[in-house]
SENUTI-530180 format. One record per residue (C-alpha): residue in three letters; x, y, z. Coordinates in steps of 0.02 Angstrom, whole numbers, padded with zeros to 5 digits, always signed. Example, Ala and Ser with C-alpha at 12.3 -4.5 7.8 and 13.67 -1.06 7.14 Angstrom:
2
ala+00615-00225+00390 ser+00684-00053+00357 
END
This chain:
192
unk+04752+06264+03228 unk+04700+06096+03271 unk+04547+06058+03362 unk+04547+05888+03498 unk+04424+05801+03558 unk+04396+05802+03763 unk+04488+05612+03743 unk+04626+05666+03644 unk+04675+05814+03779 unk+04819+05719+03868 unk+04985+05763+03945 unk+05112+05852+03852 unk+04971+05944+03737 unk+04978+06118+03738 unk+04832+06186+03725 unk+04717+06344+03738 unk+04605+06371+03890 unk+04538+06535+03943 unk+04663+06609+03796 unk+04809+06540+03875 unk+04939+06429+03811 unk+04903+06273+03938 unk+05014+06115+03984 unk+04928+05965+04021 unk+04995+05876+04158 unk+04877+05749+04201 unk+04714+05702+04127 unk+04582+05559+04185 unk+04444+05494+04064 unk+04314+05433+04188 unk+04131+05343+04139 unk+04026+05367+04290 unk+03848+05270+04287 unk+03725+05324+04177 unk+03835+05466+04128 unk+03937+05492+03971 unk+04116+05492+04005 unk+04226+05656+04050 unk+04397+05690+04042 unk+04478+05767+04210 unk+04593+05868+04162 unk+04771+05970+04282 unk+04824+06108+04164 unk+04967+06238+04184 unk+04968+06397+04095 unk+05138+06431+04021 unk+05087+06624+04048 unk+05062+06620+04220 unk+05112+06461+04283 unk+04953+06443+04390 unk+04894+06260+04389 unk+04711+06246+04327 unk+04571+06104+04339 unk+04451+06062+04212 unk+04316+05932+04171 unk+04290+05926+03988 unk+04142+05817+03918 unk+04101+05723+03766 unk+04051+05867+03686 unk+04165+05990+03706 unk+04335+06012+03595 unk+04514+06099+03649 unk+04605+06206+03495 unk+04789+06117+03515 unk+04903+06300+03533 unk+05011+06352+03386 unk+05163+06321+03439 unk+05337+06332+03357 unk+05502+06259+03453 unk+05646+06337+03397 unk+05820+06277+03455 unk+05906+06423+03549 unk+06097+06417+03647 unk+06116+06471+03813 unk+06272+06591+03850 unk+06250+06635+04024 unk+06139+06695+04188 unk+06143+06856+04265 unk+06020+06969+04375 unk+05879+06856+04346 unk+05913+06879+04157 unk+05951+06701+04058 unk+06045+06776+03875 unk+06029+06651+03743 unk+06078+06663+03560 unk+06017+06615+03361 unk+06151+06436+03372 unk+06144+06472+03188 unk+06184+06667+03224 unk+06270+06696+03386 unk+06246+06900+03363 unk+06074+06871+03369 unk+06075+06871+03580 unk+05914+06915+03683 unk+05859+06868+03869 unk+05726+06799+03977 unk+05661+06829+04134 unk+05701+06717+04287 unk+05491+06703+04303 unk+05512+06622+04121 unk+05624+06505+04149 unk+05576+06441+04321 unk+05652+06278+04407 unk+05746+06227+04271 unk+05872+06390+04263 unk+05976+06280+04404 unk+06026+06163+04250 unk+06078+06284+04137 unk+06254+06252+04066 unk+06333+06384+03975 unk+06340+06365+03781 unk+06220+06214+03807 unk+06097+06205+03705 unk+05886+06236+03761 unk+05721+06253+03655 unk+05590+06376+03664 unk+05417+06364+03661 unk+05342+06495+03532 unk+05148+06537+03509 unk+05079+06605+03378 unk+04944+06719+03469 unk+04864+06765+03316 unk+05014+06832+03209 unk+05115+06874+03376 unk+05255+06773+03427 unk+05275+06750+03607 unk+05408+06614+03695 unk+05296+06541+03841 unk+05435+06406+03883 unk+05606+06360+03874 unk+05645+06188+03908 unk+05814+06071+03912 unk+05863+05931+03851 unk+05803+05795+03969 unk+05996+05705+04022 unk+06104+05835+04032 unk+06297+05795+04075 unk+06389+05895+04229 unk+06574+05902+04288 unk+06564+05885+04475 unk+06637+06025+04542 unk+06653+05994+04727 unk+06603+05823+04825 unk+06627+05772+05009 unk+06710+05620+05051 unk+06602+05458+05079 unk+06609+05434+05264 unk+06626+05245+05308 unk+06488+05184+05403 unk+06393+05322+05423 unk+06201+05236+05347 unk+06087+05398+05391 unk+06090+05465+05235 unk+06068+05300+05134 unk+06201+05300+05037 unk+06192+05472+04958 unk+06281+05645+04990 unk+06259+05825+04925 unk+06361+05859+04788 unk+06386+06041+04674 unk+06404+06040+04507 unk+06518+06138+04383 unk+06367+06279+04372 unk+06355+06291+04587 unk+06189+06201+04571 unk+06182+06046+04707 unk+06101+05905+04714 unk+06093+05722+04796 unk+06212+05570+04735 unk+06306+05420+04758 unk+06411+05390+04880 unk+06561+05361+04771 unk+06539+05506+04642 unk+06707+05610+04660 unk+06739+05795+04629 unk+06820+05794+04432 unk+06676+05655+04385 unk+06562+05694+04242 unk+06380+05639+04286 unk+06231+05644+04194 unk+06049+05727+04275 unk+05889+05714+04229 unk+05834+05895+04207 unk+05650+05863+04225 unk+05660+05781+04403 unk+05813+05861+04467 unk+05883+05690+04497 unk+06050+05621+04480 unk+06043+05475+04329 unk+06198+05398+04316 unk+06411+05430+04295 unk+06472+05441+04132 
END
């Protein structure tokens, strides 16, 4: 386990806080006068999900979590329950819970490939995460028309994808059209 010092805690480390696998989101190094600088940092536990604040100083060091990623395949969604499999050994099938997998369940894909997140809480294995690929590529499964002239919505519509997840896109993306989304932001990136 790897210790960091209150500078090197920055967004995307995972590390522990409270005995917690923690995110950081955002972190701030600030020098205020006659002070030696601290590090404000937003942290989300990847047990709970609750978002935490923190203020570490000079001083004070972070141990970086032990944490494995280990490619998994998705297979499909039901009850709450995301299966996945071993890609290297498709027997080898177990679930998640919805609570696990959290926003990003709406772009799953079936047989499309995820990571997990796995700590080592001293000699325990436990997945805290499961995340996507960032671009992910959808068939468009329905699409309304574009209506000519009508500029409320700026140009964009609500369109559902081949998994009945919907988002906002272009105008002139067509049911049948392939389009790539950024899984992190929900947003629609471009037609392939």
């Amino acid at each position: 386990m790897s210790q960091l010092q209150y500078n090197e805690i920055r967004e995307k480390k995972i590390i522990i806080y409270d005995g917690e696998p923690c995110e950081v989101v955002d972190s701030h190094v600030a020098r205020t006068q006659q002070r030696k600088p601290q590090n404000q940092v937003k942290l989300k536990s990847l047990i709970s999900g609750k978002t935490i604040a923190a203020t570490f100083h000079v001083s004070d060091t972070a141990d970086e979590a032990d944490i494995e990623k280990k490619e998994i395949k998705f297979l499909y969604h039901n009850r709450g329950e995301y299966w996945f499999c071993n890609p290297e050994n498709p027997r080898d099938r177990f679930k998640f819970d919805s609570s696990l997998i959290g926003e990003a369940g709406k772009f799953f894909k079936e047989n499309s490939p995820a990571t997990a997140l796995v700590w080592d809480d001293d000699g325990e294995e436990k997945t805290i995460k499961v995340t996507l690929p960032i671009k992910i590529e959808f068939k468009v499964k329905e699409a309304p028309p574009a209506v000519r002239g009508d500029t409320s919505k700026s140009g964009t519509k609500i369109i559902t994808l081949e998994n009945g997840t919907t988002l906002s896109a272009p105008m002139f993306i067509e049911e049948g059209d392939v389009i790539r989304v950024n899984t992190e932001t929900g947003e629609y990136v471009e037609r392939v």
